[in-house]
C-alpha positions, 0 to 999 in steps of 0.5 A: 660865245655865240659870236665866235665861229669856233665851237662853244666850248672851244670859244668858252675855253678861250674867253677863260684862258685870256681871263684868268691869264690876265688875272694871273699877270696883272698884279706882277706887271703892276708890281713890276711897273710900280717898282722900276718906274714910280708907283704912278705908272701901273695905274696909267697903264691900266687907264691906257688898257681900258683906252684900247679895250674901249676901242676895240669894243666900239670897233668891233660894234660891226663885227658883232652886228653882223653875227647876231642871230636874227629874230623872224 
C-alpha cells in the first residue's frame, strides 16, 4: 500500500477490488473456457496469467525500487 501515491485506504480498497473481482470471475471463466474449448484450456490460461503477472512483477522491480522508503 505504501508504493501507491494514492492514500492508504484508497490504495487498500483497490488492491481488494481487483482481488476479490478476480476471485469472483475466475471460476466462470474457467468453466466457460473448459466448456466450449476442451477441459485443458482453463489451465493454460491460468499458466499464461502467472506468465504475464511474472513479467510485470519483474518489470515493475524498478518501479518499486524507486519508492522504497529510505533508512537513515
Amino acid at each position: 500500500m505504501g508504493v501507491s501515491d494514492s492514500p492508504r485506504p484508497v490504495a487498500s480498497a483497490g488492491y481488494n477490488f481487483v482481488r476479490w473481482m478476480g476471485g469472483a470471475l475466475a471460476p466462470f471463466a474457467a468453466a466457460q473456457l473448459g466448456e466450449h474449448y476442451g477441459p485443458q484450456v482453463p489451465f493454460y490460461a491460468g499458466a499464461l496469467a502467472m506468465v504475464v503477472a511474472i513479467a510485470i512483477a519483474l518489470g515493475g522491480r524498478r518501479f518499486l525500487a524507486a519508492h522504497e522508503p529510505h533508512v537513515v
